[in-house]
Each structure stands twice: as structure tokens, then as C-alpha cells.
C-alpha positions as CSV (number, residue, x, y, z in Angstrom):
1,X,-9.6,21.4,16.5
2,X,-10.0,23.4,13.4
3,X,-7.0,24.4,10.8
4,X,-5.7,28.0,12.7
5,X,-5.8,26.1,16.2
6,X,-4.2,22.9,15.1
7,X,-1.4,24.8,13.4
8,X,-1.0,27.3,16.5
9,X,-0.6,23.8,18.5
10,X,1.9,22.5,16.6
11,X,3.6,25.3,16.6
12,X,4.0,26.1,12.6
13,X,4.7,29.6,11.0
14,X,0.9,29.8,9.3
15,X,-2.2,27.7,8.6
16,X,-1.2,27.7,4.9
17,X,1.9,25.9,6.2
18,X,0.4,23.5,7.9
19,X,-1.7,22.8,5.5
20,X,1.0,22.1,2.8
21,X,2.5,19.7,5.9
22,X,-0.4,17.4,6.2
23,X,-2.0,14.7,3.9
24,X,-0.5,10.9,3.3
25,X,2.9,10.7,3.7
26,X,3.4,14.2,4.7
27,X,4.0,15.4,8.6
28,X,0.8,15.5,10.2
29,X,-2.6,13.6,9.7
30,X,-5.4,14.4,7.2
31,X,-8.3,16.1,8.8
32,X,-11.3,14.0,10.4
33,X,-14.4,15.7,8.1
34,X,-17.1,16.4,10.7
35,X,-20.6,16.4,10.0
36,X,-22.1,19.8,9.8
37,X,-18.5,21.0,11.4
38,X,-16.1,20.6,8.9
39,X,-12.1,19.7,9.6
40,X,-11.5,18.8,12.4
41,X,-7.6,17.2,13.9
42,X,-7.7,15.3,17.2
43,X,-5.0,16.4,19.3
44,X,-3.9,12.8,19.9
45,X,-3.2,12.4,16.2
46,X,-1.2,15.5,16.1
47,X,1.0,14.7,19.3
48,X,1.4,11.1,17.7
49,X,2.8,13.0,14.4
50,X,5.5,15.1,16.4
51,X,6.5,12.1,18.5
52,X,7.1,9.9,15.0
53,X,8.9,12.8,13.7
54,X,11.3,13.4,16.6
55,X,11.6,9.4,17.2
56,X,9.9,9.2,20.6
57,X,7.3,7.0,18.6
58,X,6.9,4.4,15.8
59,X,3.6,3.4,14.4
60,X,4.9,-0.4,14.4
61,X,5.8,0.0,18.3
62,X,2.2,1.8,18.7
63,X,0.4,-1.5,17.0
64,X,2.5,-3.9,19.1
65,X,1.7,-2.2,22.4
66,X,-2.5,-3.1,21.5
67,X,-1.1,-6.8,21.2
């Protein structure tokens, strides 16, 4: 989904904002770069981001489930 969708979904104030939340180490995921499309988040990613940050999901528990 682009920027102003993927903000709306996550519920932030602006796409500026969520923007400044996302990147390595920040809340939510870097964008995918699609070719001839642009940005692009996958839903999955961003539900994954809000579970980690609310504690309904680790990373570590996510990697030992695909054990």
C-alpha cells in the first residue's frame, strides 16, 4: 500500500509522521521499492510492527514458530 494508505491504516496523525516512524530501528518497516510502482508496505509487515510494539509479538518467537 502506498505512504497516505499505510499511515491511514495504522492509524497515525499524518503521512509525514509516519514517515519519521519508519526505517531501521524505528516503529514500522522500511518500504518494499516496487518496480515501476514505487513504495509500497505489505500489510503483514505493518500488523507485525504494531503487535511487536504492544507485545502480542516478538521477532525471536516469529523465527522459532518456522522451526
Amino acid at each position: 500500500m502506498r505512504a497516505a494508505t499505510a499511515a491511514a491504516y495504522v492509524d497515525e496523525t499524518s503521512v509525514e509522521a509516519f514517515r519519521r516512524a519508519t526505517g531501521k530501528g524505528k516503529l514500522y518497516p522500511s518500504p518494499k521499492n516496487i518496480e515501476g510502482k514505487g513504495e509500497r508496505w505489505l500489510r503483514e509487515d505493518l500488523d507485525a510492527a504494531l503487535d511487536r510494539a504492544h507485545g502480542l509479538r516478538r521477532e525471536d518467537e516469529e523465527l522459532e514458530s518456522l522451526v
